[in-house]
C-alpha positions in Angstrom: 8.2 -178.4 268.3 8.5 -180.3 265.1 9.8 -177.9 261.9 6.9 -178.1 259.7 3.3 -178.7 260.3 0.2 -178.9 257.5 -3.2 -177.9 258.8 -6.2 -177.9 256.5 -9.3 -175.0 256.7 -12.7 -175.6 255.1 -15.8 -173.0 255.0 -18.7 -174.0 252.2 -16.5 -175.1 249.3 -13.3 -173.5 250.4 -10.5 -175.7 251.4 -7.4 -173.7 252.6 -3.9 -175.6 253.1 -1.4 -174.2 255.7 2.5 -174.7 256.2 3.6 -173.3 259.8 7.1 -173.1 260.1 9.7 -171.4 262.2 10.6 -168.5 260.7 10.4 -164.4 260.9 6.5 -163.5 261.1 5.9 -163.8 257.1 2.3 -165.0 256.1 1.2 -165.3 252.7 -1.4 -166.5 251.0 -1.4 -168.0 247.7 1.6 -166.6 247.1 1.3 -162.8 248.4 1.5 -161.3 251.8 -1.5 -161.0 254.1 -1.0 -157.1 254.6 -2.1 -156.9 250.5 -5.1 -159.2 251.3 -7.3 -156.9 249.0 -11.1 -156.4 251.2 -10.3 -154.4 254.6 -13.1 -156.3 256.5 -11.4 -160.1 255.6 -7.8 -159.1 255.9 -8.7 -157.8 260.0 -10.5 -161.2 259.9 -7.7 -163.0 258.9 -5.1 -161.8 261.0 -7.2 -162.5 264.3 -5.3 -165.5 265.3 -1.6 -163.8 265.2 -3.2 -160.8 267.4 -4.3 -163.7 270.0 -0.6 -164.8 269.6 1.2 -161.8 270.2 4.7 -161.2 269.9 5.4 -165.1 269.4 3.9 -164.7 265.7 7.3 -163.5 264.7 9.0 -166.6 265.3 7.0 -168.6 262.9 6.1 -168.4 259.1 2.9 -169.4 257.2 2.4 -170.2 254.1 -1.6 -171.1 253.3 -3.0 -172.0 249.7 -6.6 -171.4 249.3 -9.1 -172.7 246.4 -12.4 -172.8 245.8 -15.5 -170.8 247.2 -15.7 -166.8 247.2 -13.6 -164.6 249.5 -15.4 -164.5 252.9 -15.4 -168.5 252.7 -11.4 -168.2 251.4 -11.1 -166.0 254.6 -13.0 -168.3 257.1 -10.8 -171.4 255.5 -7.5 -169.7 255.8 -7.8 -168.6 259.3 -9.2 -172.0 260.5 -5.8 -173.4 258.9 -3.6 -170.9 260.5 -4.9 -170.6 264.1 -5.1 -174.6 263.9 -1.4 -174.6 262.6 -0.3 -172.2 265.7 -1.9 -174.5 268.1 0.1 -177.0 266.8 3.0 -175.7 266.4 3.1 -174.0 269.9 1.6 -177.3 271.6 3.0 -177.2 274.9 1.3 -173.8 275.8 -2.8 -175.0 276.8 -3.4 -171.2 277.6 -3.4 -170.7 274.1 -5.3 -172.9 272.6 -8.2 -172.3 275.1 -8.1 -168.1 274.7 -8.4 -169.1 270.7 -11.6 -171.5 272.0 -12.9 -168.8 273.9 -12.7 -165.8 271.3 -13.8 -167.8 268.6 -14.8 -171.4 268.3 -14.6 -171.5 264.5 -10.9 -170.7 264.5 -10.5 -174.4 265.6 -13.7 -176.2 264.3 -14.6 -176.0 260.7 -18.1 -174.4 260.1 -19.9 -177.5 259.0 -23.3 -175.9 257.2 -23.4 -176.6 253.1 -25.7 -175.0 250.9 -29.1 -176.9 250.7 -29.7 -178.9 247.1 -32.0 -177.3 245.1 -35.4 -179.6 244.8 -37.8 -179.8 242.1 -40.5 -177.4 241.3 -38.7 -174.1 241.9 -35.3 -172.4 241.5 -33.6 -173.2 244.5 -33.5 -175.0 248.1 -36.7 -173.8 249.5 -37.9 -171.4 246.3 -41.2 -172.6 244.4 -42.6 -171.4 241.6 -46.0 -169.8 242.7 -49.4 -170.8 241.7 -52.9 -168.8 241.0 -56.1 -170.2 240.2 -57.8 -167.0 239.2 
């Protein structure tokens, strides 16, 4: 166990940074603790991969900067940074890493799909402006 690890998170256009550390349980993001993570639904979200953990969480800290994107793709990026960070940081246990896998591949893999570019002729990806010959 190495003291500091940096793990990167990306959903859409969100890129989320993470510092794990040993420490006493703290997580913030951007600055402010995960239990004031404002929307209900995200914050349960986010706090997925410390539940899989268990009691260990307390013997790390996280520190995760988000940018870009709106909050459910914040959310997505900041919990693919953290659960990658734990794996890390606890690498000698495999059991983990696979019951993170097995509850929920996109804590590990970033979600690759982008929004489609907008063509010509309409007012967005697959959108055209309609026709009438009457």
């Amino acid at each position: 166990m190495s003291n500091e690890i940096l793990t990167i998170g990306k959903r859409k256009t969100a890129t989320a940074r993470a510092v794990t550390r040993k420490g006493n349980g703290k997580v913030l993001i951007n600055g402010k603790p995960v239990e004031l993570y404002p929307i209900e639904l995200l914050r349960n979200k986010l706090v997925e991969p410390l539940k899989i953990l268990g009691d260990r969480a307390n013997e790390i800290d996280i520190e995760i900067k988000v940018s870009g994107g709106g909050n459910t793709g914040q959310t997505d990026a900041a919990r693919t940074a953290m659960a990658k960070g734990i794996v890390k940081y606890f690498s000698d246990d495999q059991e983990l890493e696979n019951n993170i896998r097995t509850y929920d591949r996109t804590m590990l893999v970033n979600d690759i799909r982008r929004k489609m570019p907008k063509k010509p002729m309409g007012s967005g990806a697959r959108a055209k402006r309609q026709k009438s010959y009457r």
